[in-house]
C-alpha positions in Angstrom: -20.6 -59.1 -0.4 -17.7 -61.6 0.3 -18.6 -65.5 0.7 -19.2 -66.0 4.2 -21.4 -62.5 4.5 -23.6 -64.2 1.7 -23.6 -67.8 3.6 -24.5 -66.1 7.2 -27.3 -64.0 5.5 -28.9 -66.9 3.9 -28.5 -68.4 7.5 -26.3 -71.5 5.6 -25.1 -74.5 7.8 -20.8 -75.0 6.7 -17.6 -75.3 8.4 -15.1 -72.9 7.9 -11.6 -74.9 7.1 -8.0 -73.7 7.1 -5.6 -75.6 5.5 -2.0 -75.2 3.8 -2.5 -73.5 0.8 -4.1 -75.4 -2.1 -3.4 -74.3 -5.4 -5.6 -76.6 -7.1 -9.1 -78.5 -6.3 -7.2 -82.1 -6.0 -4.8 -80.1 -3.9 -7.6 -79.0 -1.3 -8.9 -82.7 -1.7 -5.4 -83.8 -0.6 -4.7 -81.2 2.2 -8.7 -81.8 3.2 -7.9 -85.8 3.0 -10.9 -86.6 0.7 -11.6 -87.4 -2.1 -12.1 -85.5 -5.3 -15.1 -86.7 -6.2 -16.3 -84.7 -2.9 -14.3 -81.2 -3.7 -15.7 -78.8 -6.2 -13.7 -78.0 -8.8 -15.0 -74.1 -10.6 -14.6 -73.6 -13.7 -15.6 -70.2 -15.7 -16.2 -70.4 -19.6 -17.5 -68.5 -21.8 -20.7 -69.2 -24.1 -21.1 -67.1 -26.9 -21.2 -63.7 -25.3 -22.4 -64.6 -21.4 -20.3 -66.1 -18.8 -21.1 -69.5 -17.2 -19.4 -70.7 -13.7 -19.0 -74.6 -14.2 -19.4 -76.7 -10.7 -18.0 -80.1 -11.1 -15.8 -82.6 -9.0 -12.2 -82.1 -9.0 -11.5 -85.1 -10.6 -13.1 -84.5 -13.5 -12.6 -81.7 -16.4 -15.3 -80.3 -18.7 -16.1 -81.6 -22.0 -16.4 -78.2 -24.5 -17.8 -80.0 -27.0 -20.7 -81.4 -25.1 -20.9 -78.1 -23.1 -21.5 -76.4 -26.3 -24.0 -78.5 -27.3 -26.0 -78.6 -24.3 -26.1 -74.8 -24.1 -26.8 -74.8 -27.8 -23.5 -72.3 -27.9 -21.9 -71.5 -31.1 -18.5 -71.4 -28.9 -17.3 -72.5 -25.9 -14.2 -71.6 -24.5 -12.4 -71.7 -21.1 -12.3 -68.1 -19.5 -8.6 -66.5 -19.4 -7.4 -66.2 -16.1 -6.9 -62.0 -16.4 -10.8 -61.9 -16.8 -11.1 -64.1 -13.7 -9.8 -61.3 -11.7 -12.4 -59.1 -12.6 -15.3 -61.3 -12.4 -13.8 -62.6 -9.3 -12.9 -59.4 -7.5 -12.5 -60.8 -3.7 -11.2 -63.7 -4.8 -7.5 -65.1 -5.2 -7.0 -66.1 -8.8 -7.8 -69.7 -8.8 -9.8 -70.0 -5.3 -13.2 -69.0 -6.5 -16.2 -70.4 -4.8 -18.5 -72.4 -6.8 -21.6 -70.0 -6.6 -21.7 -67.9 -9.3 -24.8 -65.9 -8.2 -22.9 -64.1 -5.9 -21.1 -62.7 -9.1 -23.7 -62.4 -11.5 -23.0 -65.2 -13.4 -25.0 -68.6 -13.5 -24.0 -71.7 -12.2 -24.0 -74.9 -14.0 -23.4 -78.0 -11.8 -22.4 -81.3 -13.3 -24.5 -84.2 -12.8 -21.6 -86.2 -11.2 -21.7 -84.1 -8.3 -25.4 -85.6 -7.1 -23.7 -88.9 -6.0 -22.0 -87.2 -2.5 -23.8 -86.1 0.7 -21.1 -83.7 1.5 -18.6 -81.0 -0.2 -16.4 -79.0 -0.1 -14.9 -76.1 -1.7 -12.1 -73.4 -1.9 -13.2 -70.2 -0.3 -12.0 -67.5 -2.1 -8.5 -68.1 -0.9 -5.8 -70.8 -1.0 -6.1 -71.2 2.4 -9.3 -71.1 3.3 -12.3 -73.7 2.2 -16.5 -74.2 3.2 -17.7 -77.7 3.6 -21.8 -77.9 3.3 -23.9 -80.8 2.6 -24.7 -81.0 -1.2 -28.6 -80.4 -0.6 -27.4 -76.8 1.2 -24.8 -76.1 -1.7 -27.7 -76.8 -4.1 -30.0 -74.3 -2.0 -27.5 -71.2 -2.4 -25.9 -72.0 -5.6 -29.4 -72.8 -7.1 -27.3 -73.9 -10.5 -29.3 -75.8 -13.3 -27.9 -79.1 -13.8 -26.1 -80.6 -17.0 -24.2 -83.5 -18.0 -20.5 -81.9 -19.1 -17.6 -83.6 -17.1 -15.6 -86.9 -17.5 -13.5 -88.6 -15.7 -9.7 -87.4 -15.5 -7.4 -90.0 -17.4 
């Protein structure tokens, strides 16, 4: 099931956006014209032996170290973009959506994230993006929340 079969089956409120293609999360928060704290960035790692999709703002990165010890994983690592593609199969490499249940995978959403009403987030393509309020993103991505990003420097 693509993205936007899974948001009109759980009867999800969003917008649909176009936009010139976005290669990166500050990209979609530039072609978007908001800010980054407001765009969710997806990350995908690798804990031990299970995959973890990482939801946090696009002006952040994740902290391994403190990822690893919040999962209480003996390794951490960032997922290699050829294993995206599988993982990822609808999806252009680099434009996944931030709901990892619709892959199997568990979602982890930074704690930084609670602090906006409204995001946004690339839509399985470079082109295309959802924007939801934070409390319906929570409802479909039902991640568990963690404390794992900083601030960009």
């Amino acid at each position: 099931m693509d993205l936007q079969s899974f948001l009109d089956t759980m009867g999800a409120r969003y917008r649909l956006l176009r936009h010139s293609p976005a290669y990166t999360a500050q990209d979609l928060a530039a072609a978007e014209h908001i800010s980054g704290h407001e765009v969710i960035k997806t990350v995908v790692i690798r804990a031990d032996e299970r995959f973890i999709l990482c939801a946090l703002p696009a002006c952040y990165r994740v902290d391994l170290e403190e990822l690893a010890a919040q999962l209480q994983a003996r390794q951490v690592q960032l997922v290699e973009e050829h294993r995206l593609a599988g993982l990822f199969p609808d999806c252009e490499l680099g434009a996944e959506p931030p709901i990892g249940r619709l892959y199997g995978i568990s979602t982890l959403m930074d704690e930084s994230l609670v602090c906006d009403d409204c995001v946004t987030f690339q839509a399985g393509t470079h082109r295309d993006a959802i924007s939801m309020t934070l409390a319906e993103y929570r409802r479909l991505a039902q991640p568990e929340m963690a404390h794992f990003a900083r601030p960009m420097m």
